[in-house]
N, C-alpha and C positions, 0 to 999 in steps of 0.2 A: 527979190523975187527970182532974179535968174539965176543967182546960187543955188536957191531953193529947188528949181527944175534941174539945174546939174546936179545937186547931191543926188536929186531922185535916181537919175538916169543912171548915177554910176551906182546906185543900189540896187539897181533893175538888172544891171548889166552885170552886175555879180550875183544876185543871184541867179541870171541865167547860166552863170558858167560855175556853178554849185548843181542846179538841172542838170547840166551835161553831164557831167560827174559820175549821179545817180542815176542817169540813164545808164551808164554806161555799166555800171554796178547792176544793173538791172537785166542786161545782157548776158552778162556774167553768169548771175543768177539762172536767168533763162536757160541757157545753155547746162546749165550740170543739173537743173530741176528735170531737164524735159528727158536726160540721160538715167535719172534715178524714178522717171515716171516710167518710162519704156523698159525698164527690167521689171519693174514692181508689175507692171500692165499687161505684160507679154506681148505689145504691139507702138508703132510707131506712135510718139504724142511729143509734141511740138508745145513747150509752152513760153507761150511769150510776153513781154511785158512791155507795151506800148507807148504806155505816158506815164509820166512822175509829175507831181506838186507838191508844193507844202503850202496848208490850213493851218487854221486854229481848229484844235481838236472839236468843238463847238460849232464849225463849218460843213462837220460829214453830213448832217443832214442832208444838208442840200445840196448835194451832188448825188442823191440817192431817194430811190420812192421807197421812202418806209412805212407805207401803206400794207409792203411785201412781207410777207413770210420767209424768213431766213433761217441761215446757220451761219455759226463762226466759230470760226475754231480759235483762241486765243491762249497764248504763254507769253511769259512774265519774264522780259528782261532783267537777268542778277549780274552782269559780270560787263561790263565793256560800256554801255550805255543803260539810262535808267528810262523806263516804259513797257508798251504791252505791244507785242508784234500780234495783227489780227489778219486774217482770213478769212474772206465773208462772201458769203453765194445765197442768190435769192432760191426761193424751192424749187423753182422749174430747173433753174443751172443747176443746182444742188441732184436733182433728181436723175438728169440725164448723166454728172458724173457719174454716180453711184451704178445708173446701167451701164455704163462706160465699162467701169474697175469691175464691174461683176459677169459682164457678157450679159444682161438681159435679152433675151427677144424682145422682137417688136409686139409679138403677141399676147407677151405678157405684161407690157406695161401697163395695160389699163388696171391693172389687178395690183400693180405692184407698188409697194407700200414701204416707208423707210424699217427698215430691218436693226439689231443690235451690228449685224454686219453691214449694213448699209451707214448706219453713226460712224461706223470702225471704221469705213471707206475715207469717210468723210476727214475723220480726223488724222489717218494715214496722208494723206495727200497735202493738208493744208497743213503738216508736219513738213511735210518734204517742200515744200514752195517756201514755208517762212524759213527752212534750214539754209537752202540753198539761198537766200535772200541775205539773210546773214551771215553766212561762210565768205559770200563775195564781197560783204560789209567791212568782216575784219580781213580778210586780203589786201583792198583797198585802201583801208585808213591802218592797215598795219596795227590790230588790237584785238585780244578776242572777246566777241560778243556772242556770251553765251544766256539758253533761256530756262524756264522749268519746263518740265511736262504740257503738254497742250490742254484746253480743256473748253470741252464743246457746250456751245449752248444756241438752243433752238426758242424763235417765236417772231414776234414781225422786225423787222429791220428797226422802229422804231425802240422798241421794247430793248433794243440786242444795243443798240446805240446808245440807249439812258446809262445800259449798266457798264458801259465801258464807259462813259464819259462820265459819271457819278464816279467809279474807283481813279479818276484824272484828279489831275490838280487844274484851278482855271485860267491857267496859264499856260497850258501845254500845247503843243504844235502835232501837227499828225501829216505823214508825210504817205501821199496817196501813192498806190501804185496800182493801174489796171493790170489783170493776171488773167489770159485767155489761152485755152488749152485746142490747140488743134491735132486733128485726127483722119483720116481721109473723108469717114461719115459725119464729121459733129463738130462744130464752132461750139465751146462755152466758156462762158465768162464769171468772171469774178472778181472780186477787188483785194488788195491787201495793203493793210496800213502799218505805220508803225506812230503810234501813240506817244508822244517823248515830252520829259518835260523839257524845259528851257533852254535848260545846262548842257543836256544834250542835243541839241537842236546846232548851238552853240559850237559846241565839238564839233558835231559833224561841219559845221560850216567852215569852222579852223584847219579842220584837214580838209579839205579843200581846196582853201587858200595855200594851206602847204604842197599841196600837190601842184596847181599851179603855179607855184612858186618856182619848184625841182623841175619843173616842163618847161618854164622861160628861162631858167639858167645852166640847161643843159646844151 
């Protein structure tokens, strides 16, 4: 039994220094997204990435009310690692982006309705957060992780959940990350995932371990 609670502890304990890691990849990220939102935006946007975890991809539920009405913008890792990098905002966050990237007035929100350029906002943006996400991905573990095209789909968080976790396999892991965009007027939030199977889950843990490695014996 007390083997049993040490192995745990030293499995706890690496994966917290696997966390740190992706935090820090997260930062990374942060930092050149929020530089390639303020050109795109024409004004300051901060966007930052708070917490990381890793689930079972079968786990999103529940850290989400998908009761909600969403979007998500998803592409299809081909090159580096195998999965789907997602990007997901419930309709209220979804809506104040979209006035965000478009300059709405306040007086027109009430009237104001997702648009073919308000989709385009949508998927502009949650391009550039999975880009940056992954740019700082293969920096890091030294590989490049490239994706396809994005492709947006709208309807309650539940609905948007089935179909990315139906195209999974039931073994895959989903690695969270909170994605919140500040601005001087507007906190909005959002999540982004990346959906992996095993093998990759794996990888990234092994570079990891290798980095760690090169950091205690330098």
């Amino acid at each position: 039994m007390e083997t049993s609670r040490s192995d745990f502890k030293e499995r706890m304990a690496k994966m917290q220094d696997d966390l740190d890691i992706l935090r820090e990849v997260g930062s990374i990220a942060a930092a050149h997204g929020s530089i390639a939102l303020s050109e795109i935006l024409g004004k300051r946007i901060n966007l930052l990435m708070p917490s990381v975890d890793i689930i079972s991809s079968s786990g999103i539920p529940g850290k989400m009310n998908v009761e909600n009405v969403g979007m998500a913008v998803i592409s299809r890792m081909v090159t580096g690692l195998t999965g789907q990098a997602v990007f997901m905002m419930d309709e209220r966050n979804a809506y104040k982006l979209i006035e965000l990237s478009n300059n709405i007035r306040k007086e027109d929100k009430q009237s104001y309705v997702i648009t073919e350029v308000g989709i385009s906002s949508i998927k502009e943006i949650g391009n550039i957060v999975t880009s940056a996400y992954l740019n700082a991905l293969s920096i890091m573990f030294k590989r490049a992780i490239l994706a396809l095209p994005p492709v947006l789909i709208s309807g309650t968080i539940d609905e948007i959940l089935n179909i990315i976790i139906s195209s999974s396999g039931a073994d895959e892991c989903a690695l969270l990350i909170e994605a919140a965009f500040e601005e001087p007027q507007e906190k909005i939030k959002g999540g982004f995932y990346l959906v992996l199977i095993q093998e990759a889950v794996v990888a990234i843990q092994e570079a990891c371990k290798q980095m760690l490695f090169e950091l205690e014996t330098k």
